[in-house]
C-alpha positions as CSV (number, residue, x, y, z in Angstrom):
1,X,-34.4,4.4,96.5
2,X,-30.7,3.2,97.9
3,X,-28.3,1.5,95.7
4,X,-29.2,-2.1,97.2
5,X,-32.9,-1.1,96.8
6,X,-31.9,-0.6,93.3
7,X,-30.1,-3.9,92.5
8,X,-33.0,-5.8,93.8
9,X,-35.9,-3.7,92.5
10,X,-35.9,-2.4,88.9
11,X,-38.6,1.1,88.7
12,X,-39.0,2.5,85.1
13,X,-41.4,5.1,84.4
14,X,-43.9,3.6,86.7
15,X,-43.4,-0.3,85.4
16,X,-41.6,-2.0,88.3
17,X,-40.2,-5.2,87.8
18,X,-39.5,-7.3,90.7
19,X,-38.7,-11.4,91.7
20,X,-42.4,-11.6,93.1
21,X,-44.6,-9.0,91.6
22,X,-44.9,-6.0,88.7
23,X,-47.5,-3.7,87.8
24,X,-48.1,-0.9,85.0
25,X,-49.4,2.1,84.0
26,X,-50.1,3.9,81.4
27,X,-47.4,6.8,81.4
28,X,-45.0,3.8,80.9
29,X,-46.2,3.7,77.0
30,X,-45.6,7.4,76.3
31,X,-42.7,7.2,73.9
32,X,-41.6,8.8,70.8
33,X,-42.7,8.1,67.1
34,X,-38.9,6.9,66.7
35,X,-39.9,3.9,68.9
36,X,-42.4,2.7,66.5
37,X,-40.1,0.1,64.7
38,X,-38.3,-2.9,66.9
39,X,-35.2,-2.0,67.9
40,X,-35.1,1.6,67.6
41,X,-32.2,3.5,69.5
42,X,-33.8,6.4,70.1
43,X,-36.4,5.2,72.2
44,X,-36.9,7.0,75.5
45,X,-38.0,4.0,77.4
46,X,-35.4,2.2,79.1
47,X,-36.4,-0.8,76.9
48,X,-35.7,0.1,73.4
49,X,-38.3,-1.0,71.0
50,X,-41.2,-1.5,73.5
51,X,-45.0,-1.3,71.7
52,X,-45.7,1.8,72.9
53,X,-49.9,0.4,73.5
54,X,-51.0,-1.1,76.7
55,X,-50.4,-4.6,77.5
56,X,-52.4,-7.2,79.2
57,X,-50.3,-10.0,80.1
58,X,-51.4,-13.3,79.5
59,X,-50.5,-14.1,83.1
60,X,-50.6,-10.9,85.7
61,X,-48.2,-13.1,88.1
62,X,-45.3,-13.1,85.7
63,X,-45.0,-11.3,82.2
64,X,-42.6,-13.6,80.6
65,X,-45.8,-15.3,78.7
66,X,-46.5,-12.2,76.9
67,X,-42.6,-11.4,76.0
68,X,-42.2,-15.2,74.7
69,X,-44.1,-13.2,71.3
70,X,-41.1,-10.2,71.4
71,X,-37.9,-10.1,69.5
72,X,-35.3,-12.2,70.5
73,X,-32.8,-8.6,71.2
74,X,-35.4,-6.9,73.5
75,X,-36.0,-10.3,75.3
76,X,-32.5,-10.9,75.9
77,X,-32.4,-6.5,77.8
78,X,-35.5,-7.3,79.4
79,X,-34.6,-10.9,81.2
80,X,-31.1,-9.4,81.8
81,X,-33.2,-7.3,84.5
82,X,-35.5,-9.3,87.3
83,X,-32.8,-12.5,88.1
84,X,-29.4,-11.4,86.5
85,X,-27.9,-11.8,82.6
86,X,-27.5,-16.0,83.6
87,X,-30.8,-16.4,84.6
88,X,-32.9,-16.7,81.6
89,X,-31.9,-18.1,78.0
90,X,-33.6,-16.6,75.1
91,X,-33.6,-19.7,72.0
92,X,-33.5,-17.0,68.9
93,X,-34.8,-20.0,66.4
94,X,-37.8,-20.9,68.7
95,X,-38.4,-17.9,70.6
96,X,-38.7,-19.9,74.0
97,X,-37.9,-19.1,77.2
98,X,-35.9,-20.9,79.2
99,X,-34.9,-20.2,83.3
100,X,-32.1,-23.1,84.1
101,X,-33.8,-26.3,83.0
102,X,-37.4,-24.9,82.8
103,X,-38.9,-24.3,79.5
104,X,-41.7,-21.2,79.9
105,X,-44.9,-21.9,77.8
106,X,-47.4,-19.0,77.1
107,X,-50.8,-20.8,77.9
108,X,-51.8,-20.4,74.1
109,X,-48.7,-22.9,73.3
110,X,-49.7,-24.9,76.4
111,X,-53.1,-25.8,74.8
112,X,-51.8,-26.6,71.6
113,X,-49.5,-29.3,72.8
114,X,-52.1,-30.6,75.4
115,X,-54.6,-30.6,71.9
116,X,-51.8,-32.6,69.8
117,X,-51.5,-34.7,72.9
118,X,-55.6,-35.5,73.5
119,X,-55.6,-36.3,69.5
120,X,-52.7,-38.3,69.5
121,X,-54.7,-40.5,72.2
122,X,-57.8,-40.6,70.5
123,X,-55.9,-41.6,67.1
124,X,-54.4,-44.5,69.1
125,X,-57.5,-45.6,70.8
126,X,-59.5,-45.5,67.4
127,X,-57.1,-46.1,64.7
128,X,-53.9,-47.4,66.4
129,X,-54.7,-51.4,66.2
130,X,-55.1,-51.1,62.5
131,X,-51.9,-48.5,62.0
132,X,-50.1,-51.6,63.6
133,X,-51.8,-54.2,61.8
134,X,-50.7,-52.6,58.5
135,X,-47.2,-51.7,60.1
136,X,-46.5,-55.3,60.7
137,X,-48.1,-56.7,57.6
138,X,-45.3,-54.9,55.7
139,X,-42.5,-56.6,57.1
140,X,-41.5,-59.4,55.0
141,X,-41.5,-62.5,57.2
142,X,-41.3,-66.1,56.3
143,X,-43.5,-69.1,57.1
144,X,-43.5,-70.5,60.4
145,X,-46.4,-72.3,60.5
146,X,-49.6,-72.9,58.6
147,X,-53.6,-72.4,59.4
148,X,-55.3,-75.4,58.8
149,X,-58.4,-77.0,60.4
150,X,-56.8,-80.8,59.4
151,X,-54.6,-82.5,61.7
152,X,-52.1,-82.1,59.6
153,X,-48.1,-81.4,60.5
154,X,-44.6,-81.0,59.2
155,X,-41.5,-82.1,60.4
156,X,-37.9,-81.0,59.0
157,X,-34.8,-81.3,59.5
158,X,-31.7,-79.1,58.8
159,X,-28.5,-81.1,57.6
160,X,-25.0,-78.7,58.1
161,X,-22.5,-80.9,59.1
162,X,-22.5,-84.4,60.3
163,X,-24.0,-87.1,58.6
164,X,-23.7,-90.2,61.3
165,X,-28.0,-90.8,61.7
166,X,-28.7,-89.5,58.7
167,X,-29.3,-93.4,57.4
168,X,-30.9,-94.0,60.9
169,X,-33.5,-91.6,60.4
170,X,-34.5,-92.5,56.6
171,X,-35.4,-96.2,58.2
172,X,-37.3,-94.9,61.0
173,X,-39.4,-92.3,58.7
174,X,-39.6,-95.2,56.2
175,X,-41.3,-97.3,59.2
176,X,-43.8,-94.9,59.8
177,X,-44.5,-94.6,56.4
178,X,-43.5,-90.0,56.7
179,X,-42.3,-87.9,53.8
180,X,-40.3,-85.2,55.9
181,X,-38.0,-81.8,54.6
182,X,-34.3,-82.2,54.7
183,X,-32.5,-78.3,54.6
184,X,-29.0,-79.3,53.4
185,X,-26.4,-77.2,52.6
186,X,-24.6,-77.1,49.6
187,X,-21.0,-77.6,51.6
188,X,-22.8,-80.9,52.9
189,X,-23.8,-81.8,49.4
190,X,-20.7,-81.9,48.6
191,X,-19.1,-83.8,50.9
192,X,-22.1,-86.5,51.4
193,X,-23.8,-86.8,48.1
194,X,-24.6,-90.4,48.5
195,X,-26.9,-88.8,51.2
196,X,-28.6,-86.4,49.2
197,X,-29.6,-89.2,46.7
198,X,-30.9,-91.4,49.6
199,X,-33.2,-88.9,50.8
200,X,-34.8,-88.3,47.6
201,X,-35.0,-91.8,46.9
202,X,-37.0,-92.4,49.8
203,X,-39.5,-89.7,48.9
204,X,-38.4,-86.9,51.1
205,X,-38.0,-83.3,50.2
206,X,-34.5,-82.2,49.5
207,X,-34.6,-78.3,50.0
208,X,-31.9,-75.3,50.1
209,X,-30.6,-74.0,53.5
210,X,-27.9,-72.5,51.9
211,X,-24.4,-72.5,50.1
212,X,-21.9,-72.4,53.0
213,X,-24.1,-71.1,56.3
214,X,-23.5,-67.7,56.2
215,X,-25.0,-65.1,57.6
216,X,-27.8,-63.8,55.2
217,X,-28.1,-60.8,57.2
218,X,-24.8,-59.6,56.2
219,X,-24.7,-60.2,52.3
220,X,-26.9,-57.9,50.0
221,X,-29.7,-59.2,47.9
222,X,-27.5,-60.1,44.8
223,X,-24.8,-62.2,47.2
224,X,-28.2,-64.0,48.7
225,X,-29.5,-64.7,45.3
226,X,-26.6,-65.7,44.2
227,X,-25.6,-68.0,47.3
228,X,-29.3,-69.7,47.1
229,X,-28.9,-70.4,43.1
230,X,-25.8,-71.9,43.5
231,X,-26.9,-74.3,46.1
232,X,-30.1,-75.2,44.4
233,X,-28.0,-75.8,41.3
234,X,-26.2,-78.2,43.8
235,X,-29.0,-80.3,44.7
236,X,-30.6,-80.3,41.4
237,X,-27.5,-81.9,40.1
238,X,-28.0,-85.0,42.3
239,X,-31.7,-85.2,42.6
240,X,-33.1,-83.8,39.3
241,X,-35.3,-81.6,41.4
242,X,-34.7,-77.9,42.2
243,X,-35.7,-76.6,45.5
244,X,-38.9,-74.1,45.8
245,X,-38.0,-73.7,49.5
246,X,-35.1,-72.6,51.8
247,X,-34.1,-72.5,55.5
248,X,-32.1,-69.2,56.0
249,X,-29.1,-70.1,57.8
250,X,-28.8,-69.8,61.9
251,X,-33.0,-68.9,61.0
252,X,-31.6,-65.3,60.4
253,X,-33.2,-63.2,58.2
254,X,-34.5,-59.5,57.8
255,X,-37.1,-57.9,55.2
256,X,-33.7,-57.5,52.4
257,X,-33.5,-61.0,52.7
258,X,-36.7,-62.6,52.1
259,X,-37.4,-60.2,49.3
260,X,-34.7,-61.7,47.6
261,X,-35.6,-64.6,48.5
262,X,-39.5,-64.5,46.9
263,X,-37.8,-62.7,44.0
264,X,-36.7,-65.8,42.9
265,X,-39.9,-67.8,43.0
266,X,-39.1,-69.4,46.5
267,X,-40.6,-69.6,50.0
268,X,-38.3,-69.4,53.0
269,X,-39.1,-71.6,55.7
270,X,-38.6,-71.5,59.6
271,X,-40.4,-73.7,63.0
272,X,-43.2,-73.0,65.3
273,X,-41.9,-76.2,67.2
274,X,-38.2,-76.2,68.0
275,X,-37.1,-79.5,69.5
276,X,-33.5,-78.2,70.5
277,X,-32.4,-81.2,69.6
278,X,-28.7,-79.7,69.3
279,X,-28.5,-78.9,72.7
280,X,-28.2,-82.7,72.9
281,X,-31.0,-82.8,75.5
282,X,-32.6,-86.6,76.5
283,X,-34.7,-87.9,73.9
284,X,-37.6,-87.9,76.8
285,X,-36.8,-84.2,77.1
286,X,-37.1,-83.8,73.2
287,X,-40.3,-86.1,73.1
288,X,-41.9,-83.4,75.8
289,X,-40.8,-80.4,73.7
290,X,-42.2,-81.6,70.8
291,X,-45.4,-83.0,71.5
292,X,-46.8,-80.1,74.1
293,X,-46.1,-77.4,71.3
294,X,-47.8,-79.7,68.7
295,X,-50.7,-78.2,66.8
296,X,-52.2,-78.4,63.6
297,X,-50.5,-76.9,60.7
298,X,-46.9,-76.7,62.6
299,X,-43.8,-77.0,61.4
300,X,-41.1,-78.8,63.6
301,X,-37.6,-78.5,63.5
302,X,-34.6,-81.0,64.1
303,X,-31.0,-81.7,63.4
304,X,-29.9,-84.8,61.7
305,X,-26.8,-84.9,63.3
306,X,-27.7,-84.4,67.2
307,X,-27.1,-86.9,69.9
308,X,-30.8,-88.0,70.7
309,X,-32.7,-87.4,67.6
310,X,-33.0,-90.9,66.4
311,X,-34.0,-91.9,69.7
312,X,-36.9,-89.6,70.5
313,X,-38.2,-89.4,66.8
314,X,-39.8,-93.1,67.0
315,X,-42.1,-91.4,70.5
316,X,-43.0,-88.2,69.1
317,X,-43.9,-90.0,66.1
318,X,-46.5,-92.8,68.0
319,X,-47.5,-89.0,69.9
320,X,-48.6,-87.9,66.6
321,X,-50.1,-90.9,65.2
322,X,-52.9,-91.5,68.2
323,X,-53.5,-87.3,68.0
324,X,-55.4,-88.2,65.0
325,X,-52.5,-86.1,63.2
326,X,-51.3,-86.6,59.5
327,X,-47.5,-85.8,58.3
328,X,-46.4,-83.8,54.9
329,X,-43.9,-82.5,53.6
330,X,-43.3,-78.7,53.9
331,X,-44.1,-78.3,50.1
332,X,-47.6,-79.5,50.6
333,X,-48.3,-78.4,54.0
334,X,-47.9,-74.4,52.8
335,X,-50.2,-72.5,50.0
336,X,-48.3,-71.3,46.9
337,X,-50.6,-68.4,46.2
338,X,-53.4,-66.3,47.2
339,X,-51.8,-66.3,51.1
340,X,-51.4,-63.8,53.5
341,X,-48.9,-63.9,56.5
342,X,-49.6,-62.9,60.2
343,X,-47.7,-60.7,62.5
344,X,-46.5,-64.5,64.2
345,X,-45.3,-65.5,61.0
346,X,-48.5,-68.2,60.5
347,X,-50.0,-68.4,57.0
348,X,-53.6,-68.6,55.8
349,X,-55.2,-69.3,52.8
350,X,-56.8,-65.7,51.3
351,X,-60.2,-67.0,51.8
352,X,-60.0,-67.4,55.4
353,X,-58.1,-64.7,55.9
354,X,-61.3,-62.7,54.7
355,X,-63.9,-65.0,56.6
């Protein structure tokens, strides 16, 4: 064999090791008792520490399968030979293989991971729907809407800053004969208490959307109870009434949040409808938004300082009246107890929930 034969074919004791083939004998195992224990120095074979029994190699078209099981040190001599030192990586934690990019399985590994995969399947096929089910019902959420077979609805209205229609809309709610939610927040009850004392003299729901509009998110639990109390304490000064429910501010919120929020005794509050009143969009365009999303047990949202409010409310509100549908405030729209809450944020009463 000539020196070039020799770099590109490998022959030891009758085990030849080549790119495309290899094959074995039995004189190849013939070593001394010294080469019983990995690793041994004295070993006679050019691979120190090889079993000196016959193999049968998971795979007769390439013997790296059978090594994946050896010692990290004699895998490291024996892939140094067949492609060059670079061409195989031995990971010493794991005991895989590796050739560039490739990872090299044995076929007993192979099956496992293809079995983990198959059960993984069949657990997500069976079980999976009610894995995620209980996933989501774990996530604190609040109420968006509420299940109820009545034509029955809420409207609500978040009050942050201006106060210009706030009059406007207590006549036009008073005309229709509608108790409706008002959100204020404790900067505005400050600055318009007047306000405050109107809307609860008309008979609508003065409720908490916070102490200055921050973002909930941001605070920890004891800043959020804190903010909340201080703004109820707000309200309750000028109305004699303390607020059960709250808005979060900018409708942000997370599960910290609204389990500070119930720790106190309260419910927080969001839409199902959203008029986008804000945007200062038409009042026909507010009308439309409002009365296509309209179903029973909803929860609408406006502003009482946008443009067009005032204007479309007196529509949406003749919509509503020939639908057969009745208005409440939040507070008796919602249950108080024995409730669950959807993935969608919709409540239901525990009894239907289990129907």
């Amino acid at each position: 064999m000539n020196y070039e034969e020799e770099n590109r074919r490998i022959s030891c004791g009758g085990f030849v090791v080549s790119k495309k083939s290899f094959r074995h004998d039995e004189t190849f195992f013939r070593a001394s008792k010294s080469s019983e224990k990995w690793g041994s120095s004295s070993c006679r074979t050019p691979f120190p520490g090889f079993p000196h029994t016959p193999f049968r190699p998971v795979d007769e078209r390439f013997p790296l399968f059978w090594l994946a099981q050896k010692p990290p040190h004699l895998l490291r001599r024996f892939l140094s030979y067949p492609e060059g030192w670079g061409a195989y990586t031995v990971r010493e934690r794991t005991g895989c293989i590796m050739r560039g990019k490739v990872l090299l399985l044995r076929r007993g590994t192979l099956l496992l991971i293809l079995t983990a995969l198959v059960a993984a399947g069949i657990f997500m096929v069976v079980g999976g729907p009610g894995f995620i089910s209980a996933s989501a019902a774990k996530r604190q959420l609040p109420i968006y809407s509420v299940e109820r077979e009545e034509k029955v609805c809420a409207i609500s209205f978040d009050a942050a800053w201006g106060n210009e229609d706030t009059q406007a809309l207590i006549d036009i709610l008073g005309k229709y004969n509608v108790k409706a939610t008002f959100f204020v927040v404790g900067d505005w009850v400050d600055k318009y208490p007047e306000s405050v004392k109107a809307l609860h003299d008309a008979g609508h729901e003065v409720m908490n959307h916070s102490l200055h509009h921050d973002h909930y998110n941001a605070l920890t639990a004891d800043q959020v109870v804190a903010d909340v109390t201080a703004c109820n304490e707000k309200i309750a000064a000028i109305t004699g009434v303390t607020p059960c429910l709250i808005r979060c501010p900018y409708g942000e919120y997370d599960d910290h949040v609204i389990s500070a929020i119930r720790s106190m005794g309260m419910e927080p509050i969001q839409w199902d409808v959203d008029s986008l009143d804000w945007k200062d969009y038409d009042a026909d365009t507010i009308c439309q938004r409002v009365t296509s999303k309209l179903s029973p047990g909803s929860i609408v949202l406006f502003h009482n300082a946008a443009l067009h409010t005032p204007e479309a409310l007196p529509a949406i509100l003749d919509h509503m009246a020939r639908e057969g549908y009745s208005l409440l405030p939040i507070s008796q729209l919602i249950y108080r107890e024995n409730y669950t809450i959807d993935h969608a944020g919709r409540q239901f009463c525990q009894a239907q929930s289990e129907q």
